[in-house]
Each structure stands twice: as C-alpha cells, then as structure tokens.
VEXDREN-2710 file (C-alpha; in Angstrom, 1 decimal):
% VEXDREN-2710
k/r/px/py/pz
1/UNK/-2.3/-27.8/-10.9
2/UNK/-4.8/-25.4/-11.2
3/UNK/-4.7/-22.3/-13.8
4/UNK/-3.0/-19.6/-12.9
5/UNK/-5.2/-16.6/-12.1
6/UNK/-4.0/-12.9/-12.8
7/UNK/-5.2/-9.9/-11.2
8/UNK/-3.6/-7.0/-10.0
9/UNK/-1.9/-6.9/-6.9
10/UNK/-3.7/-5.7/-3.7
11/UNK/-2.4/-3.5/-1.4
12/UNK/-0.9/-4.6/1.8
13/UNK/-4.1/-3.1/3.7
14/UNK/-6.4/-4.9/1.4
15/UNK/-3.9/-7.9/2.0
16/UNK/-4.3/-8.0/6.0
17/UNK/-8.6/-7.5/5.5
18/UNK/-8.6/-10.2/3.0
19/UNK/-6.6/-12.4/5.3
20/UNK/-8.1/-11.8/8.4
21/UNK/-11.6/-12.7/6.8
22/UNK/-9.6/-16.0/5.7
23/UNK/-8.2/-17.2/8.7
24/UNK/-11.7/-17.0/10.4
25/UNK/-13.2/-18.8/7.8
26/UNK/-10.1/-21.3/8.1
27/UNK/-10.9/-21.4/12.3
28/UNK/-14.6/-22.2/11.3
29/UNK/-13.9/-25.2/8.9
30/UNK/-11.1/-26.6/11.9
31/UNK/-14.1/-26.5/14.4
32/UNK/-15.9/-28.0/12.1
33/UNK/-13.9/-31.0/11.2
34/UNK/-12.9/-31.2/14.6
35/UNK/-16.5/-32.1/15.8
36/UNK/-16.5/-35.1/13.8
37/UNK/-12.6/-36.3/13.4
38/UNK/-10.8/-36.4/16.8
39/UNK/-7.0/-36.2/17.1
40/UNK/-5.1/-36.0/13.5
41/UNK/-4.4/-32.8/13.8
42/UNK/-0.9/-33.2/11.4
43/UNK/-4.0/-34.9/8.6
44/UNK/-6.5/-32.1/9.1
45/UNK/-3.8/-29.5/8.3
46/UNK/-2.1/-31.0/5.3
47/UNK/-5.1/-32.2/3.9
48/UNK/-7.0/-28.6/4.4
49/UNK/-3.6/-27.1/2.9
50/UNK/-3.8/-29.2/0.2
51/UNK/-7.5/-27.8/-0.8
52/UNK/-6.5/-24.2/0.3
53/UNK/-4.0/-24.2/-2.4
54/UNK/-6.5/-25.8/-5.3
55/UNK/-4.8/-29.3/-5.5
56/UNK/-5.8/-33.0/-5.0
57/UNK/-4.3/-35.0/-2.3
58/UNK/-4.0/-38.9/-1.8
59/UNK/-4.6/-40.2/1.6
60/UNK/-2.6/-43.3/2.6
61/UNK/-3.2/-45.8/5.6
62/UNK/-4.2/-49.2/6.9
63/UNK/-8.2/-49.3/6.8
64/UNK/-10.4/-48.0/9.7
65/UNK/-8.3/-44.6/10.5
66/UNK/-10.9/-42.7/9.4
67/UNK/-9.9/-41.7/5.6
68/UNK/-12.9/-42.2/4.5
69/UNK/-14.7/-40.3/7.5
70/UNK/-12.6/-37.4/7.4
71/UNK/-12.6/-36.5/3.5
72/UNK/-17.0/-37.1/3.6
73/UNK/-16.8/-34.5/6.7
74/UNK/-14.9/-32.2/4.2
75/UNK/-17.4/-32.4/1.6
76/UNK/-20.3/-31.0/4.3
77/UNK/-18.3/-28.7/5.8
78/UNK/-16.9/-27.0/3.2
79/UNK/-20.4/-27.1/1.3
80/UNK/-19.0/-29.0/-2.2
81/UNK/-21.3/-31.3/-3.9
82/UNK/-19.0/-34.8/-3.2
83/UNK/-19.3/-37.8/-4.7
84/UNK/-17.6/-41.6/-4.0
85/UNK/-16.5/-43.6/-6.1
86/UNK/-15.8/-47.1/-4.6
87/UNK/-12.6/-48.6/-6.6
88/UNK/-13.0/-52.5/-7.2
89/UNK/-11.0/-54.7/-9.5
90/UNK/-14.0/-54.7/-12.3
91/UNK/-14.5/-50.7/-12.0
92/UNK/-14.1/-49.4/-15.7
93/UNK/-12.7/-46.1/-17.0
94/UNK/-16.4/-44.8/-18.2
95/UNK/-17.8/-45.9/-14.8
96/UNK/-16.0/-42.6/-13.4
97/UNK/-16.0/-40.4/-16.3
98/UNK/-19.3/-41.3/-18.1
99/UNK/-20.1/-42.4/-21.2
100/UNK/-22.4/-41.9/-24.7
101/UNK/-25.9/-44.3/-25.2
102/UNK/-27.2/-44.4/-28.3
103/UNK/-31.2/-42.9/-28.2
104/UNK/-33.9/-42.8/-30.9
105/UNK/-36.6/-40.1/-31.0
106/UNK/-40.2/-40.5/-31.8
107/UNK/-39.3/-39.9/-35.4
108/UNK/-37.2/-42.8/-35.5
109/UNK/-33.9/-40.5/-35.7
110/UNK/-30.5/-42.1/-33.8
111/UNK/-28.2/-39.9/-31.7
112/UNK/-25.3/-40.3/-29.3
113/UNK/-26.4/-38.7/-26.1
114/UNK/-23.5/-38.4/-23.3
115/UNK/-24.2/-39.6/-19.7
116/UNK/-22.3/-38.0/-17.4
117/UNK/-20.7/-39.9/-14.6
118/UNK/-19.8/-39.2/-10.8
119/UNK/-16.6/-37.4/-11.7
120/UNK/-18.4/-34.3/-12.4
121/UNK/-18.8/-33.1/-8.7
122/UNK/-17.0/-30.8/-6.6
123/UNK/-15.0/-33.3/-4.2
124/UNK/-14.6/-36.6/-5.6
125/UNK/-14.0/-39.3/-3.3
126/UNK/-11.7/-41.9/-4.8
127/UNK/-12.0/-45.0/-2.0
128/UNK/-9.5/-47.5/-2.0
129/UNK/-7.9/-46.1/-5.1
130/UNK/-5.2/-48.7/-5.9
131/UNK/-7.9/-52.0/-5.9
132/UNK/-8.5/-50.9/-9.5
133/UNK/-6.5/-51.6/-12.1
134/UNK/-4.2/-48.8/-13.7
135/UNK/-6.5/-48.5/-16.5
136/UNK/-9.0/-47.3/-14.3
137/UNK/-6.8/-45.1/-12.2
138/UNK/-5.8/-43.7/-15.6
139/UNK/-9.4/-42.3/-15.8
140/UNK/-8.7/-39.3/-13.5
141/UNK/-5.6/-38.3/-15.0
142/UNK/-7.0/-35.9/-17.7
143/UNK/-9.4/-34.3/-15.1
144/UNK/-7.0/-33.8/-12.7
145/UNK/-4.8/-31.9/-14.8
146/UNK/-7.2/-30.1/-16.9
147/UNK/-10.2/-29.9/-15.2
148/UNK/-12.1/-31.5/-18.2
149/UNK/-12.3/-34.9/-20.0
150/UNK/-13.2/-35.4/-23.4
151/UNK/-15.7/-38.1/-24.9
152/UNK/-15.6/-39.2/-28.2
153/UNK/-14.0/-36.5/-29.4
154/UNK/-16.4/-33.4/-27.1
155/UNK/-15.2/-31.9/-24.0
156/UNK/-16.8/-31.6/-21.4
157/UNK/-15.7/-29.1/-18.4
158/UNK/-15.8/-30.5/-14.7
159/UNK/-17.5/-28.4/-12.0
160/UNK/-15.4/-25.3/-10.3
161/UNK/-13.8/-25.6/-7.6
162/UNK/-12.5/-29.4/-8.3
163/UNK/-11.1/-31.5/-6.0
164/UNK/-9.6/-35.5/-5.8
165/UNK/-9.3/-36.8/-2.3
166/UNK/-8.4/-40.2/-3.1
167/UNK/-7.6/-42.6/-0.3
168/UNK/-5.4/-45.7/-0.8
169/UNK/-4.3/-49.1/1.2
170/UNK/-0.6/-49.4/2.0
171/UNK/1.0/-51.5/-1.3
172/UNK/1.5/-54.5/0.5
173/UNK/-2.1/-55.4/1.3
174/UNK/-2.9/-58.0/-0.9
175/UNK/-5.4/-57.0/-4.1
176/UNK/-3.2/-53.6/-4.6
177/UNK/-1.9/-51.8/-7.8
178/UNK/0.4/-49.2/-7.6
179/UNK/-0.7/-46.1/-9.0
180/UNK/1.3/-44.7/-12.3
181/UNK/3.3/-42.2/-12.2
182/UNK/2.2/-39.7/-14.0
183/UNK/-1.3/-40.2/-12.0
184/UNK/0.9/-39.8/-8.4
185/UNK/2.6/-36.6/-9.9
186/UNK/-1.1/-34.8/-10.3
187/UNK/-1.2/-35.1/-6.3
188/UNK/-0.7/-32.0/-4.3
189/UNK/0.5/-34.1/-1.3
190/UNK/0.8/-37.9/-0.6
191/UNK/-0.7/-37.7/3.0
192/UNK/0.6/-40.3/5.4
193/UNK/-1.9/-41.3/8.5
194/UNK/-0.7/-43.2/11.2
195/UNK/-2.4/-44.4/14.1
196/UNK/-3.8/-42.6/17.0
197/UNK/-2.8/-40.7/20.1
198/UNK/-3.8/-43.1/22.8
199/UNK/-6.0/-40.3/24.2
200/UNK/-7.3/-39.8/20.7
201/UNK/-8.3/-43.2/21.0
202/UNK/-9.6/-42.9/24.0
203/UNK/-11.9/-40.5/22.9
204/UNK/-13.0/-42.2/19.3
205/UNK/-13.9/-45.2/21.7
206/UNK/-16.5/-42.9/24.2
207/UNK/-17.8/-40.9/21.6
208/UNK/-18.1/-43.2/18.3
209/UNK/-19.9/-46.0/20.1
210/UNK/-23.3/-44.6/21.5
211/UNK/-26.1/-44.3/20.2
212/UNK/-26.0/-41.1/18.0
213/UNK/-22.5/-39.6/16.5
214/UNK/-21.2/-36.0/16.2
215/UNK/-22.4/-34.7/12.2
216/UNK/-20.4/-32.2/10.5
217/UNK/-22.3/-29.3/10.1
218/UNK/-21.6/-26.4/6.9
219/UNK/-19.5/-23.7/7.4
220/UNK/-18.4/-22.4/4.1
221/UNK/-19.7/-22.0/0.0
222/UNK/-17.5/-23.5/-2.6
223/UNK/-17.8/-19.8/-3.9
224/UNK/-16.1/-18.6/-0.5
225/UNK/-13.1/-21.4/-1.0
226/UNK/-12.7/-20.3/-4.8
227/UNK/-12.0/-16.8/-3.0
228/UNK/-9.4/-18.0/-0.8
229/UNK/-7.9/-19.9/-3.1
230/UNK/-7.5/-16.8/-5.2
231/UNK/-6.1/-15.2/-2.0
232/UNK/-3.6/-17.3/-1.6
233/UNK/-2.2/-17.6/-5.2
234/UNK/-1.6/-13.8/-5.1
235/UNK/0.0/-13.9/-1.6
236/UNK/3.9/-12.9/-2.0
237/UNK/6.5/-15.2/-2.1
238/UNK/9.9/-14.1/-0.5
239/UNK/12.7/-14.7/-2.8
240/UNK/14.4/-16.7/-0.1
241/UNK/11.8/-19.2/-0.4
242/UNK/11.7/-19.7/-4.2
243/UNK/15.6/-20.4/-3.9
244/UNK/14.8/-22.9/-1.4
245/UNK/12.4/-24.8/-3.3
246/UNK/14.5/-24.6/-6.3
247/UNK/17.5/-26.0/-4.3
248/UNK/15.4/-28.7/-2.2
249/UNK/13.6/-29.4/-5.2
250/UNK/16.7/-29.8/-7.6
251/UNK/18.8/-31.3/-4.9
252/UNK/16.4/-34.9/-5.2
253/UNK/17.1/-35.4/-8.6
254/UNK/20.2/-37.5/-9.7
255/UNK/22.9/-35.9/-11.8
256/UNK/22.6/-32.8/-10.3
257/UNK/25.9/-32.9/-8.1
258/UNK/24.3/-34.0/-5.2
259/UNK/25.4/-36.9/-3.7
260/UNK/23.0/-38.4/-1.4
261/UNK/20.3/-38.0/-4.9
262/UNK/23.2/-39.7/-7.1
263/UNK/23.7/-42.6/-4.7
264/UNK/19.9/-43.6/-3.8
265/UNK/17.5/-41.7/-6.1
266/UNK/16.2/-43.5/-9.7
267/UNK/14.2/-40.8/-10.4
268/UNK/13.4/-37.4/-9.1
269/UNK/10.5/-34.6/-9.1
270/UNK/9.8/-32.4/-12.1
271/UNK/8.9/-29.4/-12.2
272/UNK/5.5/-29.7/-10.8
273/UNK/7.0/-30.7/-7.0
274/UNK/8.2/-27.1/-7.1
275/UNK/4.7/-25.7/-8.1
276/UNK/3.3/-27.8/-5.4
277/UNK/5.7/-26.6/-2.7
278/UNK/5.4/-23.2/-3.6
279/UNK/1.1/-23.5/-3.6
280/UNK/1.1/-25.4/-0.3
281/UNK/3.8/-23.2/1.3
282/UNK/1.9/-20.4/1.0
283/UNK/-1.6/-22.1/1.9
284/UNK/0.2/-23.4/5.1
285/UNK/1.7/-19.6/6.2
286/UNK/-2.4/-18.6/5.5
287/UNK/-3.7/-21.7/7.7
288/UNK/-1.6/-20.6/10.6
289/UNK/-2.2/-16.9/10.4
290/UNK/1.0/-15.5/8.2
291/UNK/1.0/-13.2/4.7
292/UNK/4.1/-15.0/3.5
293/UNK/5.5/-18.3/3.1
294/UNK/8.6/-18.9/5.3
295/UNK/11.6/-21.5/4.5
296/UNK/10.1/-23.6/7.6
297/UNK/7.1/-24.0/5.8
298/UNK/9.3/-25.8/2.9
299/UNK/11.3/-28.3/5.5
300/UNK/7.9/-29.4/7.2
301/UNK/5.8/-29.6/3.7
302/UNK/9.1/-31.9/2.2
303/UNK/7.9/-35.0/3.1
304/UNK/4.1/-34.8/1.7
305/UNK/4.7/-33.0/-1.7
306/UNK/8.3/-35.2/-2.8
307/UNK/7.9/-38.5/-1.7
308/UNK/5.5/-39.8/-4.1
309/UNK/7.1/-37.9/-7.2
310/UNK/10.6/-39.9/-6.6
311/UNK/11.9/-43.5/-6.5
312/UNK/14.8/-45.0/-5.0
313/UNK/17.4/-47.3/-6.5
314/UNK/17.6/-51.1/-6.1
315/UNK/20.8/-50.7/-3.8
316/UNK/19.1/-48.1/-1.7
317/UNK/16.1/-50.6/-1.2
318/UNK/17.7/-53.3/-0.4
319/UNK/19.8/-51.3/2.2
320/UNK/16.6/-51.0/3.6
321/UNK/16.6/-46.9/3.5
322/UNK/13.2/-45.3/2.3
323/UNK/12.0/-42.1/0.6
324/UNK/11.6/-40.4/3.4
325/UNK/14.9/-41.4/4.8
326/UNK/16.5/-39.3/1.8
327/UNK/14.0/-36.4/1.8
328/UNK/14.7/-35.9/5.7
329/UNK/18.7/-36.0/4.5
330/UNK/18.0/-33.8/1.9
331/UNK/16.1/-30.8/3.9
332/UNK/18.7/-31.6/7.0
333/UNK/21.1/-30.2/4.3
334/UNK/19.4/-27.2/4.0
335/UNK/19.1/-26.4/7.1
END
C-alpha cells in the first residue's frame, strides 16, 4: 500500500471543486480507454479503481481477452512511462530489478556501477506473470511494498507514481506457477476477465480487423493522477463503512466465530484486505461521482480485493465450492 499522506482536511466546498475537477478527468481517461478496449466495462472500472486508489492490480484470464491491450492503453492514456516485462521460465530476479557490472576507468581504477532495470518506470507491465518461477515473482515484492529495492546493500527509489499491472494465465494452463502469497497480498484487486458480450464481440471483430486500429490517445499527467490520488485518501469515510469492512473483513478468517470461515476457509486476509477495501471503496464512490464511500461499495468490491488473500480447506475443495462461493456467502450475510 502506498504511504499515507497527511494534510489538513479541506473544506466541504474545496471538497465538491476538487471532485468535480476529478470526475472529469475520470470521464476523460473512460473515453479514452474506451476508444481502444470495447465492452469490459466491469475490467475498466476495477482496474481504473485499482490505480485511483495507488495500488497494483493482477489481471487474470485465458490469453487473447485483451489484458495485455488494455493495461498498454493505460499507460498512454494516463501519460506514465510503462514498461513490459515478458515473464518466461529463464527470466531472473536482476532481469527486472537491475543489477551492478564491474567498470575500470582510464586510470585503471575498478568500481561497481548499478544498471538499472525495467522496474524503474511508472506502470510496469508484468505479462504472463506466473510462467516464471517464484524466485522471479519474488523480485517485485520489495518494490511493491516499498516503492524501492535495494542492491548490494544501496537503495534505490522507484519512480512516483508506481504502478504493477501484472497479468496472469488461469493456473491450470500448463507451464504455470502459482504466485506466493505474500506477493498476491501486495495486490490491490485480483481482477477476473471473462469473455465477451456477444455484441462486444461483434464489435472487436469489425473494428480490430481492418486495416488501421483505434490508438489511445493522452489525457492525463502522472502529476494529475498523484493529485487524485491524494484526493481520494483524504475523502471521508462514514463510520458505517469502516465497521463493515472490519466485520466482512474479520468474518473470512477462521476462529473468529463465524461458521461458514471455520468450516471452509484455511486461511484468511490480514490486515492489508481492510486497507485495500477501504482505498478502493472510496476510489469507486469518486469514479462514479460520490464524496463518500457507501457499504454497497464494500459488497460489490468483495470479490476483487479477498479472493486472492484467502485459501480454502481440502474438504471445501473437494466439495467442489470456490473462493468466491464463500465470499458471496459471507457479504449475503451482511446484507
């Protein structure tokens, strides 16, 4: 998660200004995207929340629904200098982070001299994330987390604002490796994409096979998103809402008296599933044109921010029941 910023409160006039300058900015980068990925529309908004709020989010999906296409249209839209990393089986740690060569001056003098690699950028595309091995994925923790990574010894501070979009193959394609833990937990949002509307289709069909295909064109400055983001860490959070995450949040862990969670759940989300909620709760009331986060905004951003921070028991698998299953039981319980 990203650090938390403090300022001083603004007024509620300086609120509603500072929002509606937001939300246009928000309509603009929606066009935008929408030249270039048709249909989606569930995607687009989680994974536009997910950057709203400061975060990183990891696409899942068979190949050829567009991942790749809509987190490169991203990059230009939003103006971030992106880079892609292309995740293989051989792909080593220092091929994403960077490492030190050794040099030698004209007076014969040796010195280390670091080499950065293509994490340092503003959006990092992470293809195919789980084809590497989880070494490799290891890489991104510290940088995800912390915003740096460190080098024999040196840090060395990654580029503001920094994103991961990483995109991954469902786990039971063949050449796979599930991700570690501790590397799913520094996800915003697992993003699920399915296939398309049929007139969606339709459309990617007419449009995708001519000659010359629709280009994302720039809308915003990463300095402009850094401001939004800002806005929305000092939009108010209604105390109703924090109890609600706390509960939903609590409720999916086992051996905290809830049953469904005793019965079916190994493990549970930390802490950092509430922080996620509350970020991406109030990056979703900003998207569709609120000043405060709403309990709906928790049931309908369940699904994305738990289901890769728990794991259910043997019994439960084998009953054939899934994460989602137990997250749609748990917020149902809520409601």
């Amino acid at each position: 998660m990203s650090i938390m910023i403090k300022q001083a409160p603004l007024t509620e006039q300086e609120m509603v200004a500072e929002a509606e300058k937001a939300l246009a900015d928000i309509s603009r980068i929606r066009e935008g995207v929408g030249k270039v990925i048709f249909g989606q529309e569930s995607v687009v908004e989680r994974t536009l929340v997910a950057l709203l709020a400061g975060g990183h989010a990891l696409l899942v999906g068979v190949p050829g629904l567009a991942k790749t296409k809509l987190v490169e249209t991203l990059g230009v839209v939003l103006g971030l200098d992106a880079r892609r990393i292309q995740f293989t089986p051989d792909l080593m740690p220092s091929d994403i982070i960077g490492s030190e060569v050794m040099e030698q001056d004209e007076h014969g003098k040796r010195s280390f001299r670091f080499i950065s690699g293509p994490i340092f950028a503003q959006l990092l595309m992470a293809d195919e994330i789980n084809r590497a091995s989880p070494r490799t994925q290891s890489a991104l923790l510290q940088s995800m987390q912390e915003y740096h990574v460190t080098v024999a010894g040196v840090r060395h501070d990654l580029p503001a604002p920094f994103h991961v979009l990483a995109t991954q193959n469902p786990l039971e394609q063949e050449g796979t490796y599930p991700l570690p833990e501790a590397q799913l937990d520094r996800f915003l949002m697992q993003i699920d994409i399915l296939y398309p509307e049929i007139e969606a289709e339709r459309r990617i069909l007419i449009e995708t096979t001519g000659v010359e295909d629709s280009r994302a064109e720039n809308v915003l400055t990463p300095v402009r998103l850094k401001e939004i983001q800002t806005l929305i860490r000092r939009m108010p959070v209604p105390e109703s809402v924090v109890d609600a995450i706390l509960k939903l949040v609590r409720s999916a862990r086992p051996g905290q008296g809830n049953a469904e969670a005793d019965k079916h759940v190994a493990w549970g989300p930390g802490p950092r599933a509430s922080q996620a909620l509350t970020l991406c709760a109030r990056a979703r009331a900003l998207y569709e044109g609120r000043l405060a986060p709403s309990i709906d905004d928790i049931h309908a951003l369940a699904e994305p921010v738990l289901q890769h921070r728990m794991a259910l028991t043997f019994a439960a698998r084998a009953e054939g029941m899934t994460v989602r299953d137990v997250i749609a039981r748990l917020v149902k319980a809520q409601a």
